[in-house]
MARKOLZA-319188 format. One line per 4 residues: number of its first residue (from 0); their letters; for each residue x, y, z of N, C-alpha, C, O. Coordinates in pm, 1 decimal. Layout:
<recs>
NUM> A> X Y Z X Y Z X Y Z X Y Z; ...
</recs>
This chain:
<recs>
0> XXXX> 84.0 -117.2 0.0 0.0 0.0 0.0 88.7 123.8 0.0 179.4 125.3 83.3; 74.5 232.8 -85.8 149.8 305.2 -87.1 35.3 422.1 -162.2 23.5 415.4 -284.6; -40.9 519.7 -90.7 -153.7 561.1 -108.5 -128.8 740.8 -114.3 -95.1 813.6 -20.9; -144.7 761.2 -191.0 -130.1 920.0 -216.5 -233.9 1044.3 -188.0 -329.6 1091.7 -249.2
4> XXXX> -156.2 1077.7 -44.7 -248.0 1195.6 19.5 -235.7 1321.7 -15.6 -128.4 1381.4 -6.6; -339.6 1372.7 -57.1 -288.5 1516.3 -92.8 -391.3 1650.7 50.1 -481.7 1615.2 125.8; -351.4 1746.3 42.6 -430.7 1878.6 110.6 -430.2 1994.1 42.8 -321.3 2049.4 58.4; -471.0 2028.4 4.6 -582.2 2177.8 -51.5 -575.5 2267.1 63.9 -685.9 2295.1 110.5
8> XXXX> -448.8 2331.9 136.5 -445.9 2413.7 214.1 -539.7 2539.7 196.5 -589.7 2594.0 295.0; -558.8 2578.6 84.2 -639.9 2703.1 67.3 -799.1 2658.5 63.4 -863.6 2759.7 91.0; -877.9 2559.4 42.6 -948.1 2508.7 18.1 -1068.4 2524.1 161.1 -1047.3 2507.3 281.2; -1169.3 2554.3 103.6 -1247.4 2505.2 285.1 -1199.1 2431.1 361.7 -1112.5 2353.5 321.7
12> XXXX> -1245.8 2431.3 516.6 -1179.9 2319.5 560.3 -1270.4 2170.6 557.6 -1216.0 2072.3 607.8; -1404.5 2156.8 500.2 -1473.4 2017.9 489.4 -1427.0 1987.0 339.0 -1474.9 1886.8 285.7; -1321.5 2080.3 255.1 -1287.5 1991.0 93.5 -1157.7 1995.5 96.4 -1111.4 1999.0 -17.6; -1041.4 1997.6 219.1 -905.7 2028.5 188.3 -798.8 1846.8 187.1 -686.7 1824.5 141.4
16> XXXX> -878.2 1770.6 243.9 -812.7 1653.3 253.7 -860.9 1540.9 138.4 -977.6 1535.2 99.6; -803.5 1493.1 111.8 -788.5 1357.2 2.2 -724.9 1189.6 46.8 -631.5 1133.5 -10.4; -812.8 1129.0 173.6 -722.0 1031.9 198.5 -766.7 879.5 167.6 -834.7 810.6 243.7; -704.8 831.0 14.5 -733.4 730.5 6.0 -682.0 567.6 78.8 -568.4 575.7 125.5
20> XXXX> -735.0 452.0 91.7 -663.8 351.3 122.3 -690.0 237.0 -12.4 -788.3 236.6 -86.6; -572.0 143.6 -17.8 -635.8 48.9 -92.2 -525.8 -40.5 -61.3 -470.9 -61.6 46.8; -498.2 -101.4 -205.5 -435.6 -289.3 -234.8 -385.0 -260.8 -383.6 -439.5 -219.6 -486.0; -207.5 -316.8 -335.9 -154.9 -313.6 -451.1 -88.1 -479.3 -460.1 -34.2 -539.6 -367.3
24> XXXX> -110.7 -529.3 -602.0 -38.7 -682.1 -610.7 5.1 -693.8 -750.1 -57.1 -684.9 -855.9; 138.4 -718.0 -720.6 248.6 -756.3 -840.3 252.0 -876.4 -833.6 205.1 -956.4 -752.7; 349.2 -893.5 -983.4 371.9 -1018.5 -1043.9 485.6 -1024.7 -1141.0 462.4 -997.2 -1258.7; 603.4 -1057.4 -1103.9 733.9 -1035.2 -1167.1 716.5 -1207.4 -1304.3 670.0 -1319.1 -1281.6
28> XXXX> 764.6 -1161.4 -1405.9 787.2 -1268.2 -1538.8 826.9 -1209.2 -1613.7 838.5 -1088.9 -1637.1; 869.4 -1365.8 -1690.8 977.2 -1333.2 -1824.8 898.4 -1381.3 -1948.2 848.3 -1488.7 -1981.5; 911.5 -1210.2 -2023.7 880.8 -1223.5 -2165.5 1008.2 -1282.4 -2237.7 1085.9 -1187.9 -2251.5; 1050.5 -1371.5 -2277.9 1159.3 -1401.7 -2370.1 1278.8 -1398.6 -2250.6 1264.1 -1466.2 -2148.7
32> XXXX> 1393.1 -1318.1 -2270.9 1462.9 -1351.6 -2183.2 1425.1 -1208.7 -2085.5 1451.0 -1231.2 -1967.2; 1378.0 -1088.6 -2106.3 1353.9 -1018.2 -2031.3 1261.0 -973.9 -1898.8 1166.4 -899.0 -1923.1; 1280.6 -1011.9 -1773.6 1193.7 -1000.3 -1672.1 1077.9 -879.8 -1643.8 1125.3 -768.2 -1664.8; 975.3 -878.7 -1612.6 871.4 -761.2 -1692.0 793.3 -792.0 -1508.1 768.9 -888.6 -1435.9
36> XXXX> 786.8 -717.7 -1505.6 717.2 -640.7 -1337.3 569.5 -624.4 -1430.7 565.6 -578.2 -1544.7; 440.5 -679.0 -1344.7 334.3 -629.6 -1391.0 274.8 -561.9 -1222.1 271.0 -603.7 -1106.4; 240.8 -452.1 -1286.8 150.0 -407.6 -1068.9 -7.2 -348.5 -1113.1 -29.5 -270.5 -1205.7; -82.1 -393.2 -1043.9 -242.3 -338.6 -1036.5 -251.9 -248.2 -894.2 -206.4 -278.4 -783.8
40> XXXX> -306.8 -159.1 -923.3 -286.9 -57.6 -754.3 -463.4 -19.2 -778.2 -505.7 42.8 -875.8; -549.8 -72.8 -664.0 -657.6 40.3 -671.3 -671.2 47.6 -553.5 -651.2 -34.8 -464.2; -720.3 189.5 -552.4 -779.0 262.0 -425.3 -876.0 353.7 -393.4 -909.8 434.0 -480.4; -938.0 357.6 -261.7 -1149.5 386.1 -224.8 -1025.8 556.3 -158.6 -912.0 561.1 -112.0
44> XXXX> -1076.9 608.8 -174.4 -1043.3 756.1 -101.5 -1235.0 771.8 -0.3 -1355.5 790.4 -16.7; -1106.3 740.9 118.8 -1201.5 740.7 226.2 -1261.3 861.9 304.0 -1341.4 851.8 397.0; -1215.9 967.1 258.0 -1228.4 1087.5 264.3 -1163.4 1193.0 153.5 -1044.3 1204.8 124.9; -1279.4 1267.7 98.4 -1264.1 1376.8 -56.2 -1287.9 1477.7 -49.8 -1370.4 1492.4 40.4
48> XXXX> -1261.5 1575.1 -99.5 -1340.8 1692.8 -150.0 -1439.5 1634.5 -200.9 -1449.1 1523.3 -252.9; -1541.1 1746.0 -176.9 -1686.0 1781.5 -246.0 -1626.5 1761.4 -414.1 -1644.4 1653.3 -470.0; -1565.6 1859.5 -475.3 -1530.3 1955.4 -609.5 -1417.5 1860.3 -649.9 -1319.9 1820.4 -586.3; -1474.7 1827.2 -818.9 -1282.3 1784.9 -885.5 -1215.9 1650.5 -822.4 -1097.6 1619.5 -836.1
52> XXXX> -1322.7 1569.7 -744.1 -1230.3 1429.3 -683.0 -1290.0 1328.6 -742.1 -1387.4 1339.3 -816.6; -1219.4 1199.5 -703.4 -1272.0 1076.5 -727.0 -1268.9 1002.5 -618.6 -1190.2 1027.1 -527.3; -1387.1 864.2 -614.1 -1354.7 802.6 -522.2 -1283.9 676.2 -531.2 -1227.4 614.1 -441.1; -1300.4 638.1 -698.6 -1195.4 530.3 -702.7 -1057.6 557.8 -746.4 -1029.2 676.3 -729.5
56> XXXX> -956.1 482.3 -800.6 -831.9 527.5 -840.8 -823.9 426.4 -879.1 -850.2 339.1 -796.4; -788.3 383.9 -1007.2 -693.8 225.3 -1031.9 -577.6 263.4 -1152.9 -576.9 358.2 -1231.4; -480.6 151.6 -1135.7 -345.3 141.1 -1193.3 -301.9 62.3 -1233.0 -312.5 -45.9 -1175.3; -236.1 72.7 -1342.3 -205.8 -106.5 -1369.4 -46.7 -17.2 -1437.2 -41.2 89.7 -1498.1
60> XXXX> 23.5 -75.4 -1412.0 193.2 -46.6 -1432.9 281.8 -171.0 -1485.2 295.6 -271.7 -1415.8; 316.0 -162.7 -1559.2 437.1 -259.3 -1644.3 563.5 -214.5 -1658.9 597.7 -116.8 -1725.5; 663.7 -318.9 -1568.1 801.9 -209.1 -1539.8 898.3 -342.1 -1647.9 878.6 -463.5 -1644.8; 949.8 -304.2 -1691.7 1052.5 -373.6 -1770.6 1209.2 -338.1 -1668.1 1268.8 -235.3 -1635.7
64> XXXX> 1229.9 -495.5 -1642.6 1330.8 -488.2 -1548.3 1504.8 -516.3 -1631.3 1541.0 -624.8 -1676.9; 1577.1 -404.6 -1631.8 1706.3 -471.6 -1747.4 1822.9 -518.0 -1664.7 1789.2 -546.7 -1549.8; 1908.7 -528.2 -1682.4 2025.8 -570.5 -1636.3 2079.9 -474.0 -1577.5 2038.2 -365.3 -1617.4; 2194.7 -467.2 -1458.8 2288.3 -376.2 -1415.4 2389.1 -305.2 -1528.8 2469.6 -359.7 -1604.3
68> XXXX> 2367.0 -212.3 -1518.5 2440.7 -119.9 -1657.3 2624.9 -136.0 -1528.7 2738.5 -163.2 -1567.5; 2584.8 -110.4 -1405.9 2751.6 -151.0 -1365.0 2773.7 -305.5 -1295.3 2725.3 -345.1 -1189.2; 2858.8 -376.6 -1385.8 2896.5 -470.9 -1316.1 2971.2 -496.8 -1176.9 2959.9 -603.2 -1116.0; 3045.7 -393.0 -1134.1 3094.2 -435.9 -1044.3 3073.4 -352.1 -920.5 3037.5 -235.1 -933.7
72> XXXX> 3098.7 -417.3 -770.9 3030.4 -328.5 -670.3 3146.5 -182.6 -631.8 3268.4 -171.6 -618.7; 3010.4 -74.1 -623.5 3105.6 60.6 -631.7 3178.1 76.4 -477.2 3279.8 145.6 -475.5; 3134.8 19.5 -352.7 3150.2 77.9 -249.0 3155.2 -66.9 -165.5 3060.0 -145.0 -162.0; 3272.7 -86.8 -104.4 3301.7 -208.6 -49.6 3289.1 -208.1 52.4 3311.0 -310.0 117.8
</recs>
């Protein structure tokens, strides 16, 4: 879970907070020889602004994982 709060300092104070919770689940595999990160993230914002919000959020992210560009360790 890694859930992104925001505040609207200038904002009334019943529309200045944004605090969602949810569920994130990955799944690391190999396309061919390259390892490929897949992640789904959704999340209920359990408290919104009135104006301009949502209450769901979803994500779906595909990280392509490559090799160490340095082979050897910098700091012993």
């Amino acid at each position: 879970m890694a859930p992104t709060i925001t505040i609207d300092w200038k904002a009334d104070s019943g529309n200045m907070l944004n605090l969602p919770i949810g569920l994130q689940v990955g799944k690391l595999v190999k396309l061919g020889r390259l390892p490929v990160k897949f992640t789904l993230k959704v999340d209920y914002s359990l408290v919104k602004p009135d104006v301009f919000s949502q209450r769901w959020d979803i994500r779906f992210q595909v990280t392509p994982v490559i090799p160490s560009l340095l082979k050897e360790v910098l700091f012993k």
